[in-house]
LUMKOL-624160 format. One record per residue: residue in three letters; x, y, z of N, C-alpha, C, O, CB in turn; residue number from 1; chain. Coordinates in steps of 0.02 Angstrom, whole numbers. Glycine has a CB too. Layout:
BEGIN
- res|n.u|n.v|n.w|ca.u|ca.v|ca.w|c.u|c.v|c.w|o.u|o.v|o.w|cb.u|cb.v|cb.w|n|chain
- ALA|X|Y|Z|X|Y|Z|X|Y|Z|X|Y|Z|X|Y|Z|NUM|A
...
//
This chain:
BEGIN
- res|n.u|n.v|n.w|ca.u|ca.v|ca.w|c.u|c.v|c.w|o.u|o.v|o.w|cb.u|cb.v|cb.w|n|chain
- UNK|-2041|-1009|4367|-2054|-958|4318|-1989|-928|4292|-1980|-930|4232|-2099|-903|4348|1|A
- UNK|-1940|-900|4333|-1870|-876|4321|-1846|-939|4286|-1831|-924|4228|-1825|-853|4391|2|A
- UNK|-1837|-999|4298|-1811|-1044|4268|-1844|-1060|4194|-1808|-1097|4161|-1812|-1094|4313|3|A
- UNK|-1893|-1044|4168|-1928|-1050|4113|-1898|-987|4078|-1861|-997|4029|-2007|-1055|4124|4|A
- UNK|-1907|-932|4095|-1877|-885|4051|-1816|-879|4058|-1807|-829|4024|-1900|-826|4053|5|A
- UNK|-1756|-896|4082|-1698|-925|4061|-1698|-949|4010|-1685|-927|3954|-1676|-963|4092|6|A
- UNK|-1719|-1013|4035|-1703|-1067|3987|-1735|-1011|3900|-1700|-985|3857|-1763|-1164|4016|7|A
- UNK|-1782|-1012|3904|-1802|-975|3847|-1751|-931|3806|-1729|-945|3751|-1852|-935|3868|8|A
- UNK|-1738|-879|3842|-1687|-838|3836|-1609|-877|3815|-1578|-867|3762|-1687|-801|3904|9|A
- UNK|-1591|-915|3859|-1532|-953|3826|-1555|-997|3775|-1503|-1023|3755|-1492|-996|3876|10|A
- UNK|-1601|-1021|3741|-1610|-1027|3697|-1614|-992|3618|-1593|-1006|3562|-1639|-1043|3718|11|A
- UNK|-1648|-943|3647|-1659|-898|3602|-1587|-853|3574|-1578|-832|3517|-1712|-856|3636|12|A
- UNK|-1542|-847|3632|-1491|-841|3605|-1442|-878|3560|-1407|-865|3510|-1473|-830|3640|13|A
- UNK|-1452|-914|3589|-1393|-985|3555|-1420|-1000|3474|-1380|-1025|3435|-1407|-1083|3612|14|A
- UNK|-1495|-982|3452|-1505|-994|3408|-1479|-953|3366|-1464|-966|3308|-1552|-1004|3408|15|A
- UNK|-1472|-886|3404|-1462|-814|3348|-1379|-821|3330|-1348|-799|3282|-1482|-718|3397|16|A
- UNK|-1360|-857|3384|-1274|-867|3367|-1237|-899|3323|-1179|-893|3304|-1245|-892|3409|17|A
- UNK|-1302|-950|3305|-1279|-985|3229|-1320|-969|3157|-1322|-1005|3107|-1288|-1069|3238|18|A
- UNK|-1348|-911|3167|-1374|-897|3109|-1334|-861|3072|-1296|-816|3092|-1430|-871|3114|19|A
- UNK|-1346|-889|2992|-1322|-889|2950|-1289|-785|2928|-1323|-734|2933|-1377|-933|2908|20|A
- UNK|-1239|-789|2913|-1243|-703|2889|-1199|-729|2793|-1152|-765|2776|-1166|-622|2971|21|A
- UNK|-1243|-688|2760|-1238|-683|2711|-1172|-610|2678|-1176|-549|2681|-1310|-685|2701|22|A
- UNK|-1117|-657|2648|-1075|-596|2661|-1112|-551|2599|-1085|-497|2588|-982|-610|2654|23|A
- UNK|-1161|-568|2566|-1178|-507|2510|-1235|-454|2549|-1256|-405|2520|-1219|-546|2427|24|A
- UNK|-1252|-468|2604|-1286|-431|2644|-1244|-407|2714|-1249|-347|2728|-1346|-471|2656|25|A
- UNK|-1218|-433|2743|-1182|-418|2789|-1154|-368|2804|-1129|-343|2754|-1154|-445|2791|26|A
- UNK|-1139|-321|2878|-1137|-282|2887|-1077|-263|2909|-1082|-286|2966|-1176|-276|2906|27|A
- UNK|-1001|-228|2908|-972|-232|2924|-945|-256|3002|-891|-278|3022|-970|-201|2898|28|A
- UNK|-1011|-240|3035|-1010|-274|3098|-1021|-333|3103|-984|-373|3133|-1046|-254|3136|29|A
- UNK|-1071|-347|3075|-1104|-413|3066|-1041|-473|3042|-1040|-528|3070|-1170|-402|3003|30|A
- UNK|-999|-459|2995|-931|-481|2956|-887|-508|3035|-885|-565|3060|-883|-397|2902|31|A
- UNK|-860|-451|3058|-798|-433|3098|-836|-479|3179|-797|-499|3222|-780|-321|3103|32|A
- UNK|-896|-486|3184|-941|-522|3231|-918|-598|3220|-909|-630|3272|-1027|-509|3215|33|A
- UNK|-905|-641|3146|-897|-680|3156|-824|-720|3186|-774|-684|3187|-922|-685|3116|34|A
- UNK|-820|-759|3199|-728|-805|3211|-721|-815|3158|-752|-845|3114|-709|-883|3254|35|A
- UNK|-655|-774|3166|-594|-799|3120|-592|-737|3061|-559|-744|3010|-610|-888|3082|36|A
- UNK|-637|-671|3076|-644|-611|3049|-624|-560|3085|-641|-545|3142|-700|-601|3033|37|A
- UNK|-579|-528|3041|-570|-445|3105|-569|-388|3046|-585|-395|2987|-466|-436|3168|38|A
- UNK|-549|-341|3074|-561|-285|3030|-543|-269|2969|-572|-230|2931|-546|-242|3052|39|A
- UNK|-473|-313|2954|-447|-305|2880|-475|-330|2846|-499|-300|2797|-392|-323|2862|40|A
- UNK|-490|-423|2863|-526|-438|2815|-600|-428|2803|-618|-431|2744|-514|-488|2812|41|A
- UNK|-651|-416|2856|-717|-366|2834|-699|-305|2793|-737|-284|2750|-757|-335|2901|42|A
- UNK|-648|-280|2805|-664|-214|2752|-619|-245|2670|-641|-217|2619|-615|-118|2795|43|A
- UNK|-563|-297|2660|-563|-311|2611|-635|-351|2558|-638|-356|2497|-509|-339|2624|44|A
- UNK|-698|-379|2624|-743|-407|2584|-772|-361|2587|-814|-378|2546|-774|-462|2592|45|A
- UNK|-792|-296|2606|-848|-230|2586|-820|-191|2538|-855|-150|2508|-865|-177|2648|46|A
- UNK|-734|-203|2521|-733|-162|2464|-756|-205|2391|-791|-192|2342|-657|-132|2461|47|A
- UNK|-714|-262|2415|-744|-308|2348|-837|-290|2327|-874|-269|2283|-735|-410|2376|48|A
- UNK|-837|-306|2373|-931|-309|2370|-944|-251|2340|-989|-255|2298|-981|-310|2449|49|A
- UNK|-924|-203|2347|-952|-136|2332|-938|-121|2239|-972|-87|2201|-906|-72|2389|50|A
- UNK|-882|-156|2224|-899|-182|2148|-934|-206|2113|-949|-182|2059|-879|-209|2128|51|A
- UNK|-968|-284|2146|-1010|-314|2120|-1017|-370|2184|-967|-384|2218|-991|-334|2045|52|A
- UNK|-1097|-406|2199|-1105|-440|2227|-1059|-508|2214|-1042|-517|2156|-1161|-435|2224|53|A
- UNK|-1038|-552|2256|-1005|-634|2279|-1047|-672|2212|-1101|-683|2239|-1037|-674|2384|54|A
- UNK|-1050|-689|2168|-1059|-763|2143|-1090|-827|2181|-1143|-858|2187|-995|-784|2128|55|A
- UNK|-1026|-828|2202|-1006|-904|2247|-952|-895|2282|-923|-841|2280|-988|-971|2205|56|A
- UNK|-927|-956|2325|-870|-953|2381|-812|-947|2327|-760|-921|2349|-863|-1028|2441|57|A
- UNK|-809|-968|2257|-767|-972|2233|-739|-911|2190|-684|-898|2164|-777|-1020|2212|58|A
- UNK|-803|-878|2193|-781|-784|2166|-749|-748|2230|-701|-709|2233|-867|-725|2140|59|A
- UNK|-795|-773|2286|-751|-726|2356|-691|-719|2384|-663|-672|2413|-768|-736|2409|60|A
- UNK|-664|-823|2358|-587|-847|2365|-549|-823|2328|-489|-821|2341|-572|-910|2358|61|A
- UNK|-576|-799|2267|-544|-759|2231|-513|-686|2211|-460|-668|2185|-565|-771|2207|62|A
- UNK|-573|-650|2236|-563|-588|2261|-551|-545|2316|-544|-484|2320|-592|-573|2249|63|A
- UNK|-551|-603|2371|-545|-567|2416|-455|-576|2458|-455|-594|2517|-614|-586|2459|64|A
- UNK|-415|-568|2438|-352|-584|2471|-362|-592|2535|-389|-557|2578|-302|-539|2463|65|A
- UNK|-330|-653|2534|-288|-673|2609|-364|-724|2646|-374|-735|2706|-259|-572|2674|66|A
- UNK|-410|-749|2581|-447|-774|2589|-455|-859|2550|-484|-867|2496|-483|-725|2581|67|A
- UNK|-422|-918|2591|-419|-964|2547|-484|-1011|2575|-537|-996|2603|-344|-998|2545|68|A
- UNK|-449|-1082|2547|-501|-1125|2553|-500|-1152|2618|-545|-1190|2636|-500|-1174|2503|69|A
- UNK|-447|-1135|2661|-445|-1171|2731|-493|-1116|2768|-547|-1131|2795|-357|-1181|2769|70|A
- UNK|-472|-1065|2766|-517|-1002|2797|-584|-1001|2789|-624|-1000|2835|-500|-939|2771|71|A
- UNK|-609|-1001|2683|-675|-1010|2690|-719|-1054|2711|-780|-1045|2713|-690|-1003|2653|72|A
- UNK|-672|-1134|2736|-710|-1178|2777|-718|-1162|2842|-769|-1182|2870|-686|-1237|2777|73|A
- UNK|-675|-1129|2876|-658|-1112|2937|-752|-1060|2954|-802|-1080|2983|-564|-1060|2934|74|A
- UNK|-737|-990|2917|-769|-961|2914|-857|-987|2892|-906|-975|2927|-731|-926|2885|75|A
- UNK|-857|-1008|2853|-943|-1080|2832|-944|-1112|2896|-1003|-1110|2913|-930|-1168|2755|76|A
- UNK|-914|-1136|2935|-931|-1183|3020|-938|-1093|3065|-936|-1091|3127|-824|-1261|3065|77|A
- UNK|-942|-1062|3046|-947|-1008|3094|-1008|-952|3083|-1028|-911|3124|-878|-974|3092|78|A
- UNK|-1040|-968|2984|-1108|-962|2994|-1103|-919|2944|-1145|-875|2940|-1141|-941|3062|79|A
- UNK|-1055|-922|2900|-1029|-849|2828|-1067|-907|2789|-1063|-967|2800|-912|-819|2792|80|A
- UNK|-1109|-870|2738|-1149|-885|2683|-1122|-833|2627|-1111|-774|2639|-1229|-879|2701|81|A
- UNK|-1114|-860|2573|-1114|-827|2503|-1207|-859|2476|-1227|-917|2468|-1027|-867|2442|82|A
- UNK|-1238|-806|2470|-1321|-814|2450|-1341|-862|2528|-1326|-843|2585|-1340|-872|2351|83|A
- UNK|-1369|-911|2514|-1389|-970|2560|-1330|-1009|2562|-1335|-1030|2620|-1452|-1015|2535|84|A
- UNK|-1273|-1037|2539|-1235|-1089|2532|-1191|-1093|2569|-1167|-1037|2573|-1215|-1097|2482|85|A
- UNK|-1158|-1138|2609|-1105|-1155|2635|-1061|-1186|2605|-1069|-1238|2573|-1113|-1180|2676|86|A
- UNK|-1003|-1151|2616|-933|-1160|2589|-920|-1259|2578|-924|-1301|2624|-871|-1117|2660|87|A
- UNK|-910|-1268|2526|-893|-1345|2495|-832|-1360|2481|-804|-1314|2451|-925|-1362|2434|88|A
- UNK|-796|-1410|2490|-709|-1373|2454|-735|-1414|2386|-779|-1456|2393|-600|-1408|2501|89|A
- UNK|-713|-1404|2335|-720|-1401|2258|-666|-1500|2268|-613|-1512|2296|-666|-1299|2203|90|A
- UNK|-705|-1536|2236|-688|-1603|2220|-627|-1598|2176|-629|-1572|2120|-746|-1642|2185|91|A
- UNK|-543|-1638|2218|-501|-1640|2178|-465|-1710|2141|-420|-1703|2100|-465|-1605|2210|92|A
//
């Protein structure tokens, strides 16, 4: 019985650990929660945001300093969504 609700429980966690956070919803905690986020750059994406909602990864790379394309891949394997989408690098 203990071994069933474990397992459950570590499941149930592990699922919540890769769910998606949407930085146009996201919470400054929720932000600074993910790898490879800490406090400067959550509060450089809550000020942006507070102008106008993300576009795409390619409005956020844009506005958000100190935010490129190595990071926003970094950050997309760690569960950052702009709307539903994960970070793509743009075909060169």
């Amino acid at each position: 019985m203990f071994r069933t609700f474990l397992a459950a429980l570590l499941t149930t966690l592990s699922i919540g650990a890769f769910a998606a956070v949407d930085v146009n919803k996201a919470s400054q905690a929720e932000l600074e929660a993910l790898p490879g986020v800490g406090t400067a750059l959550a509060t450089r994406v809550m000020a942006e945001r507070q102008k106008s909602a993300f576009k795409d990864w390619a409005d956020l790379i844009q506005r958000v300093r100190g935010l490129g394309e190595g990071n926003a891949a970094k950050l997309s394997q760690g569960g950052l969504t702009v709307g539903t989408a994960a970070y793509k690098p743009a075909a060169k």
